[in-house]
TORKOL-4160 file (C-alpha; in steps of 0.2 Angstrom, whole numbers, padded with zeros to 4 digits, m for minus):
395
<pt num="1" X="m0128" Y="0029" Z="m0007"/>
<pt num="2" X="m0126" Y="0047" Z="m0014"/>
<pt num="3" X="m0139" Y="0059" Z="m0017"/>
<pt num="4" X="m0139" Y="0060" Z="m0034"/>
<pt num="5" X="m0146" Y="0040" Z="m0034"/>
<pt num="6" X="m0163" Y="0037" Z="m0038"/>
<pt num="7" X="m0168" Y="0025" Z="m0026"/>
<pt num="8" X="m0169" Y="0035" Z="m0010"/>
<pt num="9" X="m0166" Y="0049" Z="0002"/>
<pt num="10" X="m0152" Y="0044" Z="0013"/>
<pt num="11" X="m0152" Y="0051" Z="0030"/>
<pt num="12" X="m0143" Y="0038" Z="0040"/>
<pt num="13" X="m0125" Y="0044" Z="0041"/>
<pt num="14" X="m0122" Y="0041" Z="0057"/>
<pt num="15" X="m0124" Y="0020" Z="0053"/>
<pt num="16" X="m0113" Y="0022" Z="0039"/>
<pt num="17" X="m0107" Y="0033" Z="0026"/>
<pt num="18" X="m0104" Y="0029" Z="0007"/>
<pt num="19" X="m0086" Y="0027" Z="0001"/>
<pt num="20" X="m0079" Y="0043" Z="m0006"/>
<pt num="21" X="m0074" Y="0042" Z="m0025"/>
<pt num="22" X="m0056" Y="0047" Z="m0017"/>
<pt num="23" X="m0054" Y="0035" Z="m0005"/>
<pt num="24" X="m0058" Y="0020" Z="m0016"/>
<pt num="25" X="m0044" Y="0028" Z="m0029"/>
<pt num="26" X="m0033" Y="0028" Z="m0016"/>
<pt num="27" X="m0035" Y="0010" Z="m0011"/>
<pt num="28" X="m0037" Y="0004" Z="m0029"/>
<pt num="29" X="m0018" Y="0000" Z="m0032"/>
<pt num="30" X="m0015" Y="m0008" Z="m0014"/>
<pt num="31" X="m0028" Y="m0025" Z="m0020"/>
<pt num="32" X="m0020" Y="m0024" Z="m0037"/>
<pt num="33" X="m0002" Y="m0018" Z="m0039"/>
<pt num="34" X="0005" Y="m0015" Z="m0020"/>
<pt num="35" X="m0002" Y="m0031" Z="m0011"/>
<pt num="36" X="0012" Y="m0035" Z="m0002"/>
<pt num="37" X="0012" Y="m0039" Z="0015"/>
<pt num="38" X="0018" Y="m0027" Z="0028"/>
<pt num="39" X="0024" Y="m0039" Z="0039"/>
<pt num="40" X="0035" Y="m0051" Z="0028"/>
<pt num="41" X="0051" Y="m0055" Z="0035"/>
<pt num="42" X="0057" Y="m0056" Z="0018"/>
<pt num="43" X="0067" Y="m0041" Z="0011"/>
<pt num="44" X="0057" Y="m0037" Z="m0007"/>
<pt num="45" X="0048" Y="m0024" Z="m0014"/>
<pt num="46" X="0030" Y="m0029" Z="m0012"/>
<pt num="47" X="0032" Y="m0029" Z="0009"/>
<pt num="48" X="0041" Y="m0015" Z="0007"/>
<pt num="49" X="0029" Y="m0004" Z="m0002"/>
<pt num="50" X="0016" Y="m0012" Z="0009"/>
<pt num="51" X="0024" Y="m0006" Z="0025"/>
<pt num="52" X="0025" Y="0011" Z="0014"/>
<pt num="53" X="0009" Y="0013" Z="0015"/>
<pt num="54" X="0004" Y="0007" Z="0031"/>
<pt num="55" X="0019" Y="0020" Z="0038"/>
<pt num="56" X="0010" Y="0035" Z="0028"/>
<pt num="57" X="m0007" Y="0031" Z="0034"/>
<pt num="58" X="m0001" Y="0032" Z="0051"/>
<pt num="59" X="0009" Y="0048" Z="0049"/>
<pt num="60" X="m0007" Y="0055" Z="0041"/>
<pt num="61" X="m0018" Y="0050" Z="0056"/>
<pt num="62" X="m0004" Y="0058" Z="0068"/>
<pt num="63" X="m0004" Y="0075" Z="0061"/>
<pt num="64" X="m0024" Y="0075" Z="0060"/>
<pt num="65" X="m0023" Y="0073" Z="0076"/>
<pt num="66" X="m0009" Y="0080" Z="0083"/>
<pt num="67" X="m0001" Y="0063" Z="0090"/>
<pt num="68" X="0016" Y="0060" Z="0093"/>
<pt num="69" X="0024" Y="0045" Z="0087"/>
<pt num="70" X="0018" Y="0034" Z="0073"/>
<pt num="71" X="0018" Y="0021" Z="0084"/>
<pt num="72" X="0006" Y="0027" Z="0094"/>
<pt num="73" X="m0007" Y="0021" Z="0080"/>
<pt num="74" X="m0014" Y="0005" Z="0081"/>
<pt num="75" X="m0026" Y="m0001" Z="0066"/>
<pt num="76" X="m0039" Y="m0015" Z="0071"/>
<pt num="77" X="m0055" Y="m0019" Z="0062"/>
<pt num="78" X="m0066" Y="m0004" Z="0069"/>
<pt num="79" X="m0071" Y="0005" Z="0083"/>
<pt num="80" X="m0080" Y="m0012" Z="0094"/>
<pt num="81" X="m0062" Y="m0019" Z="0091"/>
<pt num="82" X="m0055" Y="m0002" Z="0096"/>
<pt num="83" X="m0064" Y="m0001" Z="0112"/>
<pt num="84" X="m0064" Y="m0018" Z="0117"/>
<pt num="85" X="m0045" Y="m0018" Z="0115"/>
<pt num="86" X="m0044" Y="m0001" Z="0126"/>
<pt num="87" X="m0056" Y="m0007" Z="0139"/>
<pt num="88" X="m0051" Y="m0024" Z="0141"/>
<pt num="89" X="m0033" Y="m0022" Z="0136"/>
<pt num="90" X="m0028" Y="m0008" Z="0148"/>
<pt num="91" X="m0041" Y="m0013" Z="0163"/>
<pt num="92" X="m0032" Y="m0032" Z="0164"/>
<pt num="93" X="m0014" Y="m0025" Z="0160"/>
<pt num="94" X="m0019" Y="m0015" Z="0176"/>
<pt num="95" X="m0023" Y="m0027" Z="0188"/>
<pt num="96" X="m0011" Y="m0038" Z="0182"/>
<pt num="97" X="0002" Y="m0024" Z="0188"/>
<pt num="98" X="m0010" Y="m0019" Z="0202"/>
<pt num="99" X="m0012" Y="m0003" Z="0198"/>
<pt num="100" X="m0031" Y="m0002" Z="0202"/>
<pt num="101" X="m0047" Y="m0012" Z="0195"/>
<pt num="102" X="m0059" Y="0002" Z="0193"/>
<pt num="103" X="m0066" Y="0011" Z="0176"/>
<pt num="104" X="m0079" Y="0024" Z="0175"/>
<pt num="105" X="m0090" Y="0027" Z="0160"/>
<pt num="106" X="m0107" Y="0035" Z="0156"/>
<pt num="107" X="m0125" Y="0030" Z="0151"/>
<pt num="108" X="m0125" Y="0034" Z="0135"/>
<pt num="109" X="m0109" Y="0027" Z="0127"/>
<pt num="110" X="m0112" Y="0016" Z="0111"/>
<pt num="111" X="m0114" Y="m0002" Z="0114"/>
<pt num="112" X="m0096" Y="m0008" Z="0112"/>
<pt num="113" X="m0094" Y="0002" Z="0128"/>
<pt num="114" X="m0107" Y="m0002" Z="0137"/>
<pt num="115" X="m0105" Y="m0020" Z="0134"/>
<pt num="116" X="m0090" Y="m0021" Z="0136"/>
<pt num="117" X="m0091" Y="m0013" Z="0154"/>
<pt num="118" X="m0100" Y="m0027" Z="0157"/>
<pt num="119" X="m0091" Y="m0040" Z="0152"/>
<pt num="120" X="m0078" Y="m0034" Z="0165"/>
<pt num="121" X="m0090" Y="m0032" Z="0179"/>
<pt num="122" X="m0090" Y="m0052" Z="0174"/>
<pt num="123" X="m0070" Y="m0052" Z="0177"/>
<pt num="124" X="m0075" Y="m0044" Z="0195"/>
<pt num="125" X="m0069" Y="m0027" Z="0187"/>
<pt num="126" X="m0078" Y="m0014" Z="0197"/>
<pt num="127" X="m0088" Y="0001" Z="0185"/>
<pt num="128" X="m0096" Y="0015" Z="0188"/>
<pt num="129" X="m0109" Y="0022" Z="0177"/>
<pt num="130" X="m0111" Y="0041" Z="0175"/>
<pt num="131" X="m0129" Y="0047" Z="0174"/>
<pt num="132" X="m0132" Y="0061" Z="0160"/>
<pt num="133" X="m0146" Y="0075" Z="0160"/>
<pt num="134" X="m0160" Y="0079" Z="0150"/>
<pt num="135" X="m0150" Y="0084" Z="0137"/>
<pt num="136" X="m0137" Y="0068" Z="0136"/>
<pt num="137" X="m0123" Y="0078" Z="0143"/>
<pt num="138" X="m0109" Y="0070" Z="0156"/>
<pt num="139" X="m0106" Y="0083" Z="0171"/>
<pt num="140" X="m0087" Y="0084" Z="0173"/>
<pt num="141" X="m0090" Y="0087" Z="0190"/>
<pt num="142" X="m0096" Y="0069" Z="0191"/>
<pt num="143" X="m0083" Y="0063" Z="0183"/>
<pt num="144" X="m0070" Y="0072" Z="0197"/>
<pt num="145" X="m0079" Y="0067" Z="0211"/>
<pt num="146" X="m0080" Y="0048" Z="0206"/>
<pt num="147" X="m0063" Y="0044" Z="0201"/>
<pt num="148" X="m0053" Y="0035" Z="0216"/>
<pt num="149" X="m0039" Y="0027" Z="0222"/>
<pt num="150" X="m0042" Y="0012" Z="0211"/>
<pt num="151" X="m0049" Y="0020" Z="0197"/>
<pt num="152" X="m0038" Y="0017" Z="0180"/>
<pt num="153" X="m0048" Y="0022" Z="0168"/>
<pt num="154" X="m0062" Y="0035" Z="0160"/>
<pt num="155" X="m0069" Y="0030" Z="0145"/>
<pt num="156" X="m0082" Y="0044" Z="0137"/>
<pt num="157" X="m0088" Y="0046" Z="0120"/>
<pt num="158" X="m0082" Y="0063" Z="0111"/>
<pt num="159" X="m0102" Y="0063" Z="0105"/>
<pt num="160" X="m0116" Y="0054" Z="0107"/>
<pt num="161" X="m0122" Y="0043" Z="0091"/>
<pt num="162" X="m0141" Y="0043" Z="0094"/>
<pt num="163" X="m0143" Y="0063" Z="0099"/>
<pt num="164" X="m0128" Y="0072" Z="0091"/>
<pt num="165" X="m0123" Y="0076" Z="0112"/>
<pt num="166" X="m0106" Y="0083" Z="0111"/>
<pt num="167" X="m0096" Y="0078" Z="0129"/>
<pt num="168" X="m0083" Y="0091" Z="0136"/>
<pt num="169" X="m0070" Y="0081" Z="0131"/>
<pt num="170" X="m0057" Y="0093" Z="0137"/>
<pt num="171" X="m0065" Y="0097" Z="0152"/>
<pt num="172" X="m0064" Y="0078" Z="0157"/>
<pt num="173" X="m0047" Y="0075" Z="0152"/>
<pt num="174" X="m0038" Y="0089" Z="0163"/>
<pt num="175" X="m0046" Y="0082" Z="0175"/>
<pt num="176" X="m0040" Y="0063" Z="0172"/>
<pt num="177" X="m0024" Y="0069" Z="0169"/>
<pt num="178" X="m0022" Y="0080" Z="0186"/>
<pt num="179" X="m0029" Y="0064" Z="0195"/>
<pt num="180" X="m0015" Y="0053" Z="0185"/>
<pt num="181" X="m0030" Y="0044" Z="0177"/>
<pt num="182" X="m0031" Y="0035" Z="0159"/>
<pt num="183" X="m0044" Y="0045" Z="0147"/>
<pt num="184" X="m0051" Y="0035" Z="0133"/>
<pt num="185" X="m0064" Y="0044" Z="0122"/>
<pt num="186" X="m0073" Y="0034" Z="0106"/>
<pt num="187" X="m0072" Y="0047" Z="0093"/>
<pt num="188" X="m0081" Y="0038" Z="0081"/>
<pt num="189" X="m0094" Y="0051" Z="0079"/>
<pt num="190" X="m0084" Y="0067" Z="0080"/>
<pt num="191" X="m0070" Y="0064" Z="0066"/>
<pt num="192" X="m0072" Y="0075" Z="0054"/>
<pt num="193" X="m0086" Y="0087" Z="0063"/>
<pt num="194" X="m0075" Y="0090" Z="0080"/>
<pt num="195" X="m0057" Y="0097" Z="0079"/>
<pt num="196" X="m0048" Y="0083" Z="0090"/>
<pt num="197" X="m0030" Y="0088" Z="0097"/>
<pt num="198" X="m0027" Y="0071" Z="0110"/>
<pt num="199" X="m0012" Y="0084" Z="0116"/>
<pt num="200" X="m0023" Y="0100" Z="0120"/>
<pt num="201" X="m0037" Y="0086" Z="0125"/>
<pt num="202" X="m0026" Y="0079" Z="0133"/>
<pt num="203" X="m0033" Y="0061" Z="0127"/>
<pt num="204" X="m0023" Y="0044" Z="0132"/>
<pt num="205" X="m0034" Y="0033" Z="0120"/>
<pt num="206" X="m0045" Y="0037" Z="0104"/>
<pt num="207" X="m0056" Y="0026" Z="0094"/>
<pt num="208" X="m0060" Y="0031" Z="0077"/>
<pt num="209" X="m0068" Y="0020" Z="0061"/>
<pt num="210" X="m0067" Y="0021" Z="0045"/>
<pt num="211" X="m0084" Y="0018" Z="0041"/>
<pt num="212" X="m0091" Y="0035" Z="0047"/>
<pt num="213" X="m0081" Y="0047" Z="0037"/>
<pt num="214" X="m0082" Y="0043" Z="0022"/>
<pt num="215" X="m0071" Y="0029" Z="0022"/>
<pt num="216" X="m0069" Y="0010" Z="0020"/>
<pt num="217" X="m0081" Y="m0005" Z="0033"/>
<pt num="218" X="m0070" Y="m0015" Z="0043"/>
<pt num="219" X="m0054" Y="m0005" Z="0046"/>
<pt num="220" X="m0053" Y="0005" Z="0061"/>
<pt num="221" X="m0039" Y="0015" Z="0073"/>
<pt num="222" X="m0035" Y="0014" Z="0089"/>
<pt num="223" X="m0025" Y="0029" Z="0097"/>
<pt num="224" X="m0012" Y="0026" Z="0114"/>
<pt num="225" X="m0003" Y="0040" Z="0120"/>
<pt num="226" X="0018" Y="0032" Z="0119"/>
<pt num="227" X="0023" Y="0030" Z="0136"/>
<pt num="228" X="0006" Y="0031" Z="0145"/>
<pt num="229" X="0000" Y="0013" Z="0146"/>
<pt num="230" X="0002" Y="m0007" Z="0141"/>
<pt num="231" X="m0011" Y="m0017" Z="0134"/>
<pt num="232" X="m0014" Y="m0033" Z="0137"/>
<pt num="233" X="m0019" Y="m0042" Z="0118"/>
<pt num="234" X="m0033" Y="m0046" Z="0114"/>
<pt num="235" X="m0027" Y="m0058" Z="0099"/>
<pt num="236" X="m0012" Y="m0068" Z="0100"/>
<pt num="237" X="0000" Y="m0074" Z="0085"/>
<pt num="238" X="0014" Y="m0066" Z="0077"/>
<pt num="239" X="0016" Y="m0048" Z="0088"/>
<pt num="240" X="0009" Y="m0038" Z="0078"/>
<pt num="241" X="0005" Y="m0018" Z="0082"/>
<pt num="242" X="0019" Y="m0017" Z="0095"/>
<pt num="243" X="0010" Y="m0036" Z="0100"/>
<pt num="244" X="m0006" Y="m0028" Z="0106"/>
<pt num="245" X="m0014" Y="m0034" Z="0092"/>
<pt num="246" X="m0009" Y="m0048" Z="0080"/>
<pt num="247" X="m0015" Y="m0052" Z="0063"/>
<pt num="248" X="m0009" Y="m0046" Z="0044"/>
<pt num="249" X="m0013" Y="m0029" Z="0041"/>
<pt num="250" X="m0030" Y="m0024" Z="0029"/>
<pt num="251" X="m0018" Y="m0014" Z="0021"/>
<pt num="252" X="m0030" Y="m0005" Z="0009"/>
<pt num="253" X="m0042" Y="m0002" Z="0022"/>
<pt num="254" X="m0028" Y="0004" Z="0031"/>
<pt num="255" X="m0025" Y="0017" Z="0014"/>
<pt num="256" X="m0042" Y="0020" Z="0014"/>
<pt num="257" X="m0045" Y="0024" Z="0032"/>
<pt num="258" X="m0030" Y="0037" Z="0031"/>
<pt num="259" X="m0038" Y="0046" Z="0015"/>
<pt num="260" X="m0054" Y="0047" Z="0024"/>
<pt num="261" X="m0046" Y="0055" Z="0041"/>
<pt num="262" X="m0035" Y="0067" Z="0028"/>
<pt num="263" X="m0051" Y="0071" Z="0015"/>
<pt num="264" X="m0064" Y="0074" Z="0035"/>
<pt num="265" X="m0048" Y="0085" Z="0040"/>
<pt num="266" X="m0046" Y="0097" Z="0026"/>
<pt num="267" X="m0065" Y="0097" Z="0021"/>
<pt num="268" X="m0070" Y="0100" Z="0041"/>
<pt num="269" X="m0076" Y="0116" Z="0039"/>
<pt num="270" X="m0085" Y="0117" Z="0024"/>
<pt num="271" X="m0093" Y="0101" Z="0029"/>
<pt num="272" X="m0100" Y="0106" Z="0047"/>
<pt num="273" X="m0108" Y="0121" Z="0037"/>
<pt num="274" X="m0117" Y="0112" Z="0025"/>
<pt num="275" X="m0125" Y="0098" Z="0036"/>
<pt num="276" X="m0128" Y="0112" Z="0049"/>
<pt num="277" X="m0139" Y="0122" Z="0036"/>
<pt num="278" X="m0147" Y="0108" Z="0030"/>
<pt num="279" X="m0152" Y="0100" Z="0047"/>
<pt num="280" X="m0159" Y="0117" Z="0054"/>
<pt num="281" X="m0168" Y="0118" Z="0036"/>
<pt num="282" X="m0176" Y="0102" Z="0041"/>
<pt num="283" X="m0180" Y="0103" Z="0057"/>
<pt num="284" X="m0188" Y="0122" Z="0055"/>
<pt num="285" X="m0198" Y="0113" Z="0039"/>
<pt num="286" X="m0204" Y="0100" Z="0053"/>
<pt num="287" X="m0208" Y="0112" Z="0068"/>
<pt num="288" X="m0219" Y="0119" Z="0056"/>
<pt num="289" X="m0228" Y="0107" Z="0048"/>
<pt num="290" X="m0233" Y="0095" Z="0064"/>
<pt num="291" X="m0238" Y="0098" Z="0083"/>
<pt num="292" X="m0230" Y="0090" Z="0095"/>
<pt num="293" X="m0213" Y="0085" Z="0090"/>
<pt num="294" X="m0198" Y="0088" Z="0100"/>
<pt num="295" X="m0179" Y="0088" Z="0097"/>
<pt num="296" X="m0170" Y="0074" Z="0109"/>
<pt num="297" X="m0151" Y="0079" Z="0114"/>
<pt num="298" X="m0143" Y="0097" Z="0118"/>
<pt num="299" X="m0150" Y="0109" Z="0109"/>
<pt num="300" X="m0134" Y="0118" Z="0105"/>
<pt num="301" X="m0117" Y="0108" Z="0109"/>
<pt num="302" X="m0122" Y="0093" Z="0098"/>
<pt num="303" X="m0116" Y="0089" Z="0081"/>
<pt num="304" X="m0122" Y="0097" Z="0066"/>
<pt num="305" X="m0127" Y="0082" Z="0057"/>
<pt num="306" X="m0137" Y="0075" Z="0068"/>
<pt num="307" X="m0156" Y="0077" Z="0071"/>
<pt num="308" X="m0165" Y="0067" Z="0082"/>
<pt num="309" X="m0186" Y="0070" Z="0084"/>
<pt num="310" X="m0198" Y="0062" Z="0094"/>
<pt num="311" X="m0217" Y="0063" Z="0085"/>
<pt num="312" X="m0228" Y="0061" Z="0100"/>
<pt num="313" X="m0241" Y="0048" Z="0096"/>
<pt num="314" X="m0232" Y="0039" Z="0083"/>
<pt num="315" X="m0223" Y="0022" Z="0086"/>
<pt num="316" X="m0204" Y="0026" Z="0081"/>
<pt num="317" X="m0203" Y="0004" Z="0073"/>
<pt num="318" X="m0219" Y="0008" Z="0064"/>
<pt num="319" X="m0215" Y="0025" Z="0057"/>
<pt num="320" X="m0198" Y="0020" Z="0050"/>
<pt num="321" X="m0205" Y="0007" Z="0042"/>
<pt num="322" X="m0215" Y="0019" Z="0032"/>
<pt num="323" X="m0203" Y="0031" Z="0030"/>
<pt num="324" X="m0192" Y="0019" Z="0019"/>
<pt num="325" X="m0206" Y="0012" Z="0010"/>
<pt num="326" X="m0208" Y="0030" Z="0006"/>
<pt num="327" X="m0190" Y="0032" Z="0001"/>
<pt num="328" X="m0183" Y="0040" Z="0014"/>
<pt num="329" X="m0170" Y="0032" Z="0026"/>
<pt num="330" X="m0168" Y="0035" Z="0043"/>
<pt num="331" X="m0167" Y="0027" Z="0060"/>
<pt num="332" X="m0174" Y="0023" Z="0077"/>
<pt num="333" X="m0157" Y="0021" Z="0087"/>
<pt num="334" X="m0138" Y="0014" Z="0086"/>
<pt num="335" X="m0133" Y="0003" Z="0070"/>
<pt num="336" X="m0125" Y="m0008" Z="0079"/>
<pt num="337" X="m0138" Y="m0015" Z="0090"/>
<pt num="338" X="m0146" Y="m0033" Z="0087"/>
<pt num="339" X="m0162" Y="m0032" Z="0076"/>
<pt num="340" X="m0175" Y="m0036" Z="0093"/>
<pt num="341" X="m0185" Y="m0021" Z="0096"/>
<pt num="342" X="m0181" Y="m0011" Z="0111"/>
<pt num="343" X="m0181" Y="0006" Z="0120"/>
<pt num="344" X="m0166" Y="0016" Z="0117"/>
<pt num="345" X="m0154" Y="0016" Z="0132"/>
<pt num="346" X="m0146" Y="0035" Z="0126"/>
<pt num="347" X="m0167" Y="0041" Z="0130"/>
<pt num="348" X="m0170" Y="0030" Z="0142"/>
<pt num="349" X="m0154" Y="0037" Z="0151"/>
<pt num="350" X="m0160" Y="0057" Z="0147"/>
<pt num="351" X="m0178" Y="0054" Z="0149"/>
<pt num="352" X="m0192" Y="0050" Z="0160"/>
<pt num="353" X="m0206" Y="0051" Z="0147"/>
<pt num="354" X="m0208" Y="0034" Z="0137"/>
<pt num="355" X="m0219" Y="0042" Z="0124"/>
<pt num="356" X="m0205" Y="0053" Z="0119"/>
<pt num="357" X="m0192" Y="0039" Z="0118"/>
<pt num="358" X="m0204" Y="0026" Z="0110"/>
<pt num="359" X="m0209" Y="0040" Z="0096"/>
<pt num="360" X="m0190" Y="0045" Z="0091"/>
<pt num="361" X="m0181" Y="0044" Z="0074"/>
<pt num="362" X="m0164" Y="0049" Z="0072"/>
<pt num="363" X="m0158" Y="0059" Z="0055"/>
<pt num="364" X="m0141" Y="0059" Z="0050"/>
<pt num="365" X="m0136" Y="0069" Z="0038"/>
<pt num="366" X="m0121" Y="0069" Z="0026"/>
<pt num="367" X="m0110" Y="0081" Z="0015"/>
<pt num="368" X="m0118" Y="0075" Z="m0003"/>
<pt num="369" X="m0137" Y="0077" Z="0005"/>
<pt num="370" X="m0145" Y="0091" Z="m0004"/>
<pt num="371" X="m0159" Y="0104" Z="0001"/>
<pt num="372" X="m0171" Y="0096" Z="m0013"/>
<pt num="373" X="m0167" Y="0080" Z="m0002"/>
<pt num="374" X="m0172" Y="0091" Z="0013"/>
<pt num="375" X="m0187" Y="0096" Z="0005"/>
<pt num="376" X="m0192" Y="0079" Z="0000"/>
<pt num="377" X="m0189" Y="0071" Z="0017"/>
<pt num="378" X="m0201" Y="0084" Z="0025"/>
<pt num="379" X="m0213" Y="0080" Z="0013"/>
<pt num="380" X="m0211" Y="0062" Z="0015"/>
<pt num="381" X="m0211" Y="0064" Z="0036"/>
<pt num="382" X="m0227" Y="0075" Z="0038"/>
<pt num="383" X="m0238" Y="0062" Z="0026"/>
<pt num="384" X="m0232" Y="0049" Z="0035"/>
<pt num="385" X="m0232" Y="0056" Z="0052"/>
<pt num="386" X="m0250" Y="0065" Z="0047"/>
<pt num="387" X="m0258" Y="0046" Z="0043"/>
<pt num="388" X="m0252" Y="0036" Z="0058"/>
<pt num="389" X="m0259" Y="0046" Z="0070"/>
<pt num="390" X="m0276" Y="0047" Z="0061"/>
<pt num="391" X="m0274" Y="0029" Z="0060"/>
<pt num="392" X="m0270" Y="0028" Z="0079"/>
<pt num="393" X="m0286" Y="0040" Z="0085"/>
<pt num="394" X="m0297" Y="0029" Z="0073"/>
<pt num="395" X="m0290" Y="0014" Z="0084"/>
């Protein structure tokens, strides 16, 4: 959805974006004219264009971020492929090899992280889950002092999806690389706002997703530093992705992934600078116009399109509701969670105070949002926010 449509504000970015005009021409002729596949063994144009493109997209997701080798670039479905094949892949290639059985990861990471921890915990896999502050923040000092002998992997995300929490990447990775340690980071969030270098980061494995930036659903990446690891597949039949993940190429995705990465690259600057003005816009609109409301996440090192509130007194489920029957679309937590109502587990890991986590909405703000939108949505919040608590004290 784009701002100029009738039908609603948009302020859900972080669940998903709308495909830019530029990335759907430039997957247009790939479903059309250039619908080969990349992987035919048979020597004719239409594989050959197909591998084309699929080559290019990778070169463009190398220099973004200042990879090596196209090789290193893995396309899978999305980001929960993505870290389920760097979690699970690299932590049963490990044992397999006897190299260690231990991961470390935090308390806030997305879903496909967290639940994928567990599910190796179920393989006997030993983790270790990082505790954040108030603010959603990793202390690199933790990380240091938990890594071990067995330890094989450090998996952190590059910023928080629920409160904008930006981890010290960097920080973390000079440390897993002095302790000879793999570092993977989801990224999912940070394309596009953060300017990723894996080399100066010093990153082993990155996740990225289409979806986020302004690009295709259902096409994801998956960066492996050349040389650094194995990983043990996921998916089996026909060897493809240097055999850590078989199945044809979603070649237009792929396109469409590529252009999205290239268009968050160039336009990074003038991006972060809008949804920065517009989010402080909106959140000095709120803290004027309603008591007892509270930013959730740090207060500087967070992403600039993010703004998570807590309005004390009102049920988060509740005001959401209203919120989009008002036209305005926002959201209590992660996308990807199931539909049953539940507290956040990014606040519950910050926070000791339930009202403030059970009371939180999440904006996300995107590059065709506008200040009239901003305006609107303030409008929109304080009414609603104004008559469920009346409601409430009249209950």
């Amino acid at each position: 959805m784009t701002s100029d449509e009738s039908d609603g504000i948009y302020f859900d970015h972080h669940a998903t974006t709308p495909v830019d005009d530029r990335v759907v021409d430039a997957m247009a002729p790939v479903f059309t004219e250039d619908y080969g596949n990349p992987a035919s063994n048979n020597n004719h144009r239409a594989g050959d264009t197909a591998k084309r493109h699929v080559k290019q997209a990778r070169e463009q997701l190398v220099s973004t971020f200042n990879a090596n080798r196209i090789e290193e670039i893995i396309f899978t479905s999305g980001a929960t492929e993505s870290n389920n094949l760097a979690l699970k892949g690299v932590m049963r290639y490990a044992r397999e090899q006897g190299y260690g059985n231990h991961l470390i990861t935090g308390a806030t990471e997305h879903d496909a992280v967290i639940d994928t921890a567990a599910a190796l915990e179920d393989e006997d896999f030993e983790v270790t889950i990082l505790p954040v502050d108030k603010y959603g923040r990793i202390d690199s000092d933790d990380v240091r002092d938990t890594i071990r002998d067995e330890t094989v992997l450090v998996s952190l995300m590059a910023a928080n999806n629920e409160v904008g929490t930006i981890t010290p990447i960097a920080e973390i990775g000079h440390i897993t690389s002095e302790a000879d340690v793999l570092f993977h980071t989801d990224a999912v969030q940070a394309v596009g706002y953060l300017d990723i270098d894996v080399e100066e980061m010093e990153i082993d494995l990155m996740s990225i997703s289409g979806h986020k930036i302004y690009g295709p659903k259902g096409v994801g990446g998956l960066y492996v530093r050349y040389g650094a690891t194995h990983i043990h597949p996921l998916v089996h039949g026909g060897g493809h992705e240097r055999g850590w993940r078989s199945g044809t190429l979603n070649v237009p995705g792929i396109v469409g992934l590529a252009k999205a990465v290239e268009l968050a690259d160039e336009n990074r600057e003038s991006r972060t600078a809008h949804v920065e003005q517009l989010r402080d816009r909106f959140w000095e609109q709120l803290d004027e116009c309603l008591d007892n409301i509270a930013v959730n996440g740090h207060p500087d090192r967070r992403l600039p399109n993010n703004l998570n509130v807590s309005f004390l007194g009102v049920d988060n489920q509740r005001l959401v509701g209203r919120l989009s029957d008002s036209g305005l679309y926002a959201a209590t937590g992660s996308a990807c969670s199931t539909m049953e109502t539940t507290e956040s587990h990014v606040l519950t890991a910050m926070l000791e105070d339930d009202e403030r986590i059970q009371s939180s909405i999440r904006f996300g703000l995107g590059k065709d949002n506008t200040t009239q939108e901003v305006d609107e949505a303030v409008e929109i919040v304080t009414e609603n926010v104004d008559r469920l608590r009346k409601f409430n004290s009249m209950t």
